[in-house]
C-alpha angles and dihedrals in degrees: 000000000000097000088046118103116267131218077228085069105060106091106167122194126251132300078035092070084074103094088193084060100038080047099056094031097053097074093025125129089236085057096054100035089058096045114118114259088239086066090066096055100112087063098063118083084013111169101213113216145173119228131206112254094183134258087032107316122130131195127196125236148159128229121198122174134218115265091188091124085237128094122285108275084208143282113305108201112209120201109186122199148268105305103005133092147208079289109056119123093250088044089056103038087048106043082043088053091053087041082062096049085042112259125139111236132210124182121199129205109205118226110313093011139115088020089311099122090112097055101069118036085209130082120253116238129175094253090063091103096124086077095041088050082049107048086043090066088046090057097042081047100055095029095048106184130169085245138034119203127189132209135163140163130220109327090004085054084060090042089053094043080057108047085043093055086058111033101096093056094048084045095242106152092231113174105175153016132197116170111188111211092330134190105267113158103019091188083056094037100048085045090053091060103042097042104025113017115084111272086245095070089051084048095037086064105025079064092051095044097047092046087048091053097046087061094054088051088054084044094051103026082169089067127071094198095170139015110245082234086051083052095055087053117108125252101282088036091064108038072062101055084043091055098043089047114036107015134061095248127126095209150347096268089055094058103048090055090051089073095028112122093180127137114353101353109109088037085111086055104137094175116087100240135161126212113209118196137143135238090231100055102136094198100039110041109211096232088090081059099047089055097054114122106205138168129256084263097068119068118199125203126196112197120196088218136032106088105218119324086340118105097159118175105191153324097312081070089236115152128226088224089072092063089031089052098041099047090059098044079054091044092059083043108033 
């Protein structure tokens, strides 16, 4: 992959070495409102779509497919993260980047996101990667290309290492994996953002995730899924309300192991695949990354910039993942 873009290559200009500005900067409304229209292409002629989760359960997509004029290089998979949605800034300008090279894209919203509260009585939660395992086969299923290709951000990074880690037992014809700044640690991560991140990122998502479980509630009147006292904890107070009351395990700690991929745990990965992160992430530290043990088959990439999930190289808001992303998808499907 030595022709191949580097973190080491991206080199913004001031005031973008700051990770704190390429971080808030990076799902802001300035942000979406200066990208470039051609960033917002995927979205156009997008079929919307509902996938099977398994035993029940539906997720919501959107498949768009290439208008090159050439043949399909292939199906992209794109897995946003906590909180977004199909339709996030980084999500669009990505899936629109890979539309242009000729890929099909399909984005996928995980369970109560993207407007899909109504469609599963029960809460999302980041362990739910049986269903996502699942609704990935479905779509490899119903969108057969010659290649399959995976990419996620954030969460949805840790939701790709992981289906990834398991495609070739459930069959699915997975080619490739590309995480950008995932969740690696959670104990670390959620600790990052309560003792060392600035107080705005824990307040930043405690706002999104209230509002998005308030909207389950209006969705399922019949559940009382929190006490209004459990929805004014802090972060950690409530994951742990979350755990105790709507998943099988026995404690936060627990949880927070079941979507670890620390250590060794992505070291039986099969499946080439690339994690993309930068030293300056303020709400996912980059020790967890530099303890990873993987095999020959996972490239990992530090990059000095980039914030978390940023990567901004200027003032048209575009981001250097998209070129980063796209170039190694080609590279599978010259």
């Amino acid at each position: 992959m030595s022709e191949l873009p580097r973190g080491k290559d991206f080199r913004p200009p001031w005031p973008l070495t700051s990770g704190h500005v390429q971080t808030m900067l990076s799902s802001s409304g300035v942000r979406r409102l200066l990208l470039p229209k051609s960033a917002r292409e995927v979205a156009d002629h997008a079929e919307d779509v509902v996938v099977d989760g398994g035993n029940g359960v539906r997720l919501t997509g959107a498949f768009t497919a290439q208008r090159t004029g050439r043949a399909s290089r292939g199906l992209a998979v794109l897995f946003h993260g906590w909180e977004g949605s199909v339709d996030s800034t980084y999500v669009l300008q990505t899936g629109s980047r890979l539309l242009r090279d000729g890929w099909d894209v399909f984005r996928l919203n995980f369970r109560d996101h993207g407007a899909s509260h109504h469609l599963n009585e029960a809460l999302f939660h980041s362990c739910r990667i049986d269903e996502v395992v699942h609704a990935l086969g479905d779509i490899v299923r119903r969108w057969p290309r010659p290649v399959t290709v995976l990419a996620g951000f954030s969460l949805g990074g840790n939701f790709a290492l992981r289906a990834a880690l398991r495609a070739p037992a459930e069959s699915i014809p997975l080619d490739y994996a590309l995480a950008v700044c995932p969740i690696i640690d959670p104990s670390e991560g959620l600790f990052s953002l309560e003792q060392s991140a600035p107080w705005f990122y824990q307040a930043y998502f405690m706002r999104k995730w209230r509002q998005s479980l308030k909207a389950k509630q209006q969705a399922f009147p019949h559940r009382q899924y929190f006490e209004l006292a459990e929805l004014k904890q802090s972060l950690r107070g409530l994951t742990e309300a979350l755990v105790l009351r709507h998943t099988d395990f026995g404690s936060l700690e627990a949880y927070l192991d079941g979507y670890s991929v620390a250590r060794d745990a992505l070291a039986g990965m099969a499946i080439p695949a690339t994690i993309l992160t930068a030293r300056d992430d303020p709400v996912i530290p980059v020790g967890a990354f530099e303890q990873l043990e993987l095999p020959p088959s996972v490239e990992l990439d530090i990059a000095e910039y980039g914030g978390h999930c940023g990567f901004i190289r200027g003032a048209d808001m575009t981001s250097f993942t998209d070129e980063y992303i796209a170039a190694r998808f080609n590279s599978i499907r010259a």
